[in-house]
C-alpha positions as CSV (number, residue, x, y, z in Angstrom):
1,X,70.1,-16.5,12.8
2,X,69.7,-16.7,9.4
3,X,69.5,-14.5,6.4
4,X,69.5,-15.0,2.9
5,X,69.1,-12.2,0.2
6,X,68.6,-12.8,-3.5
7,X,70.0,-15.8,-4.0
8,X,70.5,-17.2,-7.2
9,X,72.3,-21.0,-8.3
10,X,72.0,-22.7,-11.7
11,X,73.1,-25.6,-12.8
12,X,73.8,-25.7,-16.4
13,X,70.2,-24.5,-17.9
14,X,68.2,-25.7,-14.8
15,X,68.3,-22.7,-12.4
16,X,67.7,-24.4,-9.0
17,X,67.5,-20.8,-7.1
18,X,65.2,-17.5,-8.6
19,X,66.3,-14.8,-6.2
20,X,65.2,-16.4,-2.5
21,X,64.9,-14.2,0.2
22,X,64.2,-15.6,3.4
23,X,64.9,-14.7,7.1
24,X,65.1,-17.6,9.9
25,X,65.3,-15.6,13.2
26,X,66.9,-16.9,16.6
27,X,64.9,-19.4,18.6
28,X,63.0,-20.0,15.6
29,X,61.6,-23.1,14.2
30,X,61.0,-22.6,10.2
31,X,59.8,-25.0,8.1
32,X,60.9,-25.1,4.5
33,X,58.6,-27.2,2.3
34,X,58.3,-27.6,-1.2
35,X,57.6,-30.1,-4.1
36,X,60.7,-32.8,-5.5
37,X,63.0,-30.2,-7.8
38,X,61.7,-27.4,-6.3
39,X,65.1,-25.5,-5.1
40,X,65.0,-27.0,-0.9
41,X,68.1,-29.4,-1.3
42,X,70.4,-26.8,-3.1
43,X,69.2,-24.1,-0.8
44,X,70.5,-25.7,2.5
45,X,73.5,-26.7,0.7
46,X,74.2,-23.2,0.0
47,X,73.5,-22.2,3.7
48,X,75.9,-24.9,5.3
49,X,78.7,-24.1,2.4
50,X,78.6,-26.9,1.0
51,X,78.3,-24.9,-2.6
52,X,78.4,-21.4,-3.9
53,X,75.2,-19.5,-5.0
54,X,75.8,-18.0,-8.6
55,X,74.3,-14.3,-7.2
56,X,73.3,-13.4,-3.5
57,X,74.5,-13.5,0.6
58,X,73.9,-16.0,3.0
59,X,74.3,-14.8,6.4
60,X,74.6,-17.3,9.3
61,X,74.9,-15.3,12.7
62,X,76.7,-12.1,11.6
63,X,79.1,-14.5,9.4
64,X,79.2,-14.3,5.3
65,X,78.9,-17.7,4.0
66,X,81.2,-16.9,1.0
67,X,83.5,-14.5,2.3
68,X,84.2,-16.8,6.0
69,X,82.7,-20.2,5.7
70,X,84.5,-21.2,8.3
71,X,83.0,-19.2,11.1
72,X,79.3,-20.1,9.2
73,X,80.5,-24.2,9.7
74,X,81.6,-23.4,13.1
75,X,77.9,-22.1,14.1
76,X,76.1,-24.7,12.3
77,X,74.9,-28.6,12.6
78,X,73.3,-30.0,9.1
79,X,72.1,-33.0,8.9
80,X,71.5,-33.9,4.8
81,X,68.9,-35.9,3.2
82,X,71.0,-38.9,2.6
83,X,73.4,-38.7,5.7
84,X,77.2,-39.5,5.0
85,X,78.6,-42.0,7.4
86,X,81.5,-44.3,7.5
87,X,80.4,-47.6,7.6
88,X,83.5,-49.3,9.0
89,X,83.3,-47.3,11.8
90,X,80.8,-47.9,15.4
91,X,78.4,-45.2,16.3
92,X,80.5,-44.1,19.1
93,X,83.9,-43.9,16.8
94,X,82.3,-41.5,14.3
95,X,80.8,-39.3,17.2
96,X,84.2,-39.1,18.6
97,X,85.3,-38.3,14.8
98,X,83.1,-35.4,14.8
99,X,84.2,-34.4,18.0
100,X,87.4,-33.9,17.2
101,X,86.8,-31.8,14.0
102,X,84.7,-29.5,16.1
103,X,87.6,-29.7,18.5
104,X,85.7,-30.9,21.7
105,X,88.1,-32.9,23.7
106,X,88.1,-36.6,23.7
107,X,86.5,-36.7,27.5
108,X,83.6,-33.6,26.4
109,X,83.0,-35.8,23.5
110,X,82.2,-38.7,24.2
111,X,80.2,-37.1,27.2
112,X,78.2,-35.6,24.8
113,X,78.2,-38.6,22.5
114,X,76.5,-40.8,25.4
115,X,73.9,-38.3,25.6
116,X,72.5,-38.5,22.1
117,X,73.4,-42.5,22.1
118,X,71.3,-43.1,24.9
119,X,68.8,-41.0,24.1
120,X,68.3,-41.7,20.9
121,X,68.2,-46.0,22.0
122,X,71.3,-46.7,20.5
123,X,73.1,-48.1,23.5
124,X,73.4,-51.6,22.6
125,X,74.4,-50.8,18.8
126,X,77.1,-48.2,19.7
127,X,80.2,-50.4,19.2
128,X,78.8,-52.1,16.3
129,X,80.0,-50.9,12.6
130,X,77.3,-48.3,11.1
131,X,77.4,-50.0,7.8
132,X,75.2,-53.1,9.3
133,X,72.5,-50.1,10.5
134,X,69.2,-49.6,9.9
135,X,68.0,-45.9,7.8
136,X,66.4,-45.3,10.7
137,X,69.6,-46.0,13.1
138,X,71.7,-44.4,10.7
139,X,70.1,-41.1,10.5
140,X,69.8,-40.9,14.6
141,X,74.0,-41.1,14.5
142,X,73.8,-38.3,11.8
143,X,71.5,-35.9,14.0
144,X,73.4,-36.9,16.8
145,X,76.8,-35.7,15.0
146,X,74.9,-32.6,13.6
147,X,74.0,-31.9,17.1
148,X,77.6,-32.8,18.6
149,X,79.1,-29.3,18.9
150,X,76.1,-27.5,20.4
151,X,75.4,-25.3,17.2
152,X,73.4,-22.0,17.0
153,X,72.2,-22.5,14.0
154,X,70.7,-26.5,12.8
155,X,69.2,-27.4,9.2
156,X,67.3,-30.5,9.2
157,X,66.7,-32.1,5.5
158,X,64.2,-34.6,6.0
159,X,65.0,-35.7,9.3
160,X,61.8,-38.2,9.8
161,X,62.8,-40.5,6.9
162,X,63.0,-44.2,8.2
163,X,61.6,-43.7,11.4
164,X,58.8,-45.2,13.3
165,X,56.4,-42.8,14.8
166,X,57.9,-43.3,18.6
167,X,60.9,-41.9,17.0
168,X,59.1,-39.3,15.4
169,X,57.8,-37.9,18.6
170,X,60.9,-38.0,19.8
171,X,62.7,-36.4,17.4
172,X,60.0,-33.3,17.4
173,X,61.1,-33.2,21.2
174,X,64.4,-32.8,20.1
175,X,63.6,-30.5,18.0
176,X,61.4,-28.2,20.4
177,X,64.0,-28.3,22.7
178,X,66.2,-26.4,20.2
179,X,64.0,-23.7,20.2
180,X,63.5,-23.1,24.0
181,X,67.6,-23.1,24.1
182,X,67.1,-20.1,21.2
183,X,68.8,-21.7,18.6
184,X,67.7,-21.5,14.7
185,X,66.4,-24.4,12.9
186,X,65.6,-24.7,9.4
187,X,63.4,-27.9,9.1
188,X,63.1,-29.4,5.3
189,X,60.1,-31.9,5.2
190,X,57.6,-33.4,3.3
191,X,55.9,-34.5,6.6
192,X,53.0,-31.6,6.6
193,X,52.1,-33.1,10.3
194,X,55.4,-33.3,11.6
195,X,55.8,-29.2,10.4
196,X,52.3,-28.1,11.3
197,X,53.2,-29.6,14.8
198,X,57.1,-28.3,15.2
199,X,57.4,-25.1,13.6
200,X,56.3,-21.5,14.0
201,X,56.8,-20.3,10.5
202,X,56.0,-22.1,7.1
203,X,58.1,-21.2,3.9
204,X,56.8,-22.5,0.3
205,X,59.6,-23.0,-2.1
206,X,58.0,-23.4,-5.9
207,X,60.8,-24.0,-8.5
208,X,63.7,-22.3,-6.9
209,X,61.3,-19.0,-5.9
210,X,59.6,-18.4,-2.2
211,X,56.1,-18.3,-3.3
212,X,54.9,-17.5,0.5
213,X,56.4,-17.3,4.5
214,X,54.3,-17.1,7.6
215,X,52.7,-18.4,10.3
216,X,49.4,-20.9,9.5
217,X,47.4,-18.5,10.2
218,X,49.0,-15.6,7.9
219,X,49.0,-17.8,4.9
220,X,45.3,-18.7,5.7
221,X,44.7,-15.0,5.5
222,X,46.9,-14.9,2.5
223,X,45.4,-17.4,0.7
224,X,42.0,-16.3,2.0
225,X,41.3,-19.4,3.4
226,X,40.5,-19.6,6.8
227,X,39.8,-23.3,7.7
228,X,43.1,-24.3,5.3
229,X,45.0,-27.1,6.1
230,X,49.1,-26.7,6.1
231,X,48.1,-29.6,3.2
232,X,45.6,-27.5,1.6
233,X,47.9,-24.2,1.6
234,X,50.8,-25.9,-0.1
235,X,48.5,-27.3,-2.8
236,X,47.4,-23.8,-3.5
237,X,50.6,-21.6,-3.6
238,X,52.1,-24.0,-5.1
239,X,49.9,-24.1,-8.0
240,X,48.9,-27.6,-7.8
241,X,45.4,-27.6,-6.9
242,X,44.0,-27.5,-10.7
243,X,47.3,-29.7,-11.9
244,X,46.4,-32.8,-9.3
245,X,42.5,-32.6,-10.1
246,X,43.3,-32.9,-14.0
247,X,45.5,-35.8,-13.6
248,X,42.3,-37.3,-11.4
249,X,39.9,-36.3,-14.0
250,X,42.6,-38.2,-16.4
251,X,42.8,-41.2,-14.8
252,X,38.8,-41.6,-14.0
253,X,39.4,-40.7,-10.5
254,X,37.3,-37.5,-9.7
């Protein structure tokens, strides 16, 4: 699982994180949504190690991120918003990459490897150099390497951009899959379908504070609006409601 506690990051005067507190619980699907800038980026980043928070704990299964990052990396798959691949290399050669850096052996890996390959249609396109991919393509490697090692704990950033909705529905299989095998997933998206439809729990992040967590219904309550949609909700805790009907009014629109 995952818990955070007061978590703070700045970066020079812009303070990215305000004190987050946020628990993601085993076999949970959480969705993490927020507005461009608002803290969602930085906060995943801080979770899979990547950088260290100014003030606060990140715990990912029983493991401090700052005191043993390597036992967090060891639990977790991440796959970013702009994927890091090596263009030189076929789909299959990076999977067996990651293999070996989460030390599955060569036979397990590219066992595994096949599985996401042909799942994901990339069969014909495995031995061909990931530089002439698609976004699309490209981003199926990068779940498939996030997913390599079988970890307990997966943060998704945006993992819908550049696909096609077939791949869409197949990726919210994947997805739910995760959950029924009790792993932890932390799902970043500006989708509001694709996270009404996949996740349990709903998370608003406005500028680097969570402004409200729970389920649709609980922030319907919350928000004392019964017939919200997940659309309607973000609007209002995030403040935006008022803001995107004066820039209507502003333009002519409303």
């Amino acid at each position: 699982m995952i818990r955070i506690s007061d978590l703070h990051k700045s970066y020079g005067d812009n303070h990215a994180l305000r004190g987050v507190s946020l628990e993601v619980r085993p076999g949970e699907i959480l969705g993490l949504l927020g507005a461009n800038g608002s803290g969602k980026t930085t906060l995943n980043r801080c979770i899979a190690t990547l950088i260290r928070p100014d003030q606060g704990e990140v715990e990912v299964c029983g493991a401090e991120a700052s005191e043993d990052p390597d036992t967090v990396r060891r639990h977790l798959g991440y796959l970013a918003e702009y994927p890091v691949v090596y263009p030189a290399l076929s789909a299959r050669e990076f999977l067996g990459f990651i293999g070996g850096l989460r030390g599955l052996s060569p036979a397990d890996s590219s066992t595994r490897a096949q599985r996401w390959l042909g799942l994901f249609e990339l069969d014909e396109a495995a031995d061909k150099p990931l530089g002439g991919y698609s976004q699309g393509m490209g981003r199926k490697v990068a779940l498939a390497a996030a997913l390599l090692g079988d970890p307990s704990v997966v943060l998704l950033d945006e993992p819908t951009n550049g696909h096609d909705p077939p791949s869409v529905f197949l990726f919210r299989k994947v997805i739910e899959s995760l959950r029924q095998e009790q792993r932890t997933v932390l799902l970043s998206s500006h989708v509001l379908p694709f996270v009404e439809q996949t996740c349990d729990r709903v998370a608003i992040l406005v500028s680097g504070q969570i402004v409200a967590c729970g389920t649709l219904d609980e922030l319907r309550e919350s928000a004392d609006r019964p017939d919200a949609s997940l659309e309607d909700l973000f609007m209002h805790f995030g403040g935006l409601d008022a803001l995107m009907m004066q820039r209507l009014a502003d333009a002519g629109l409303s």
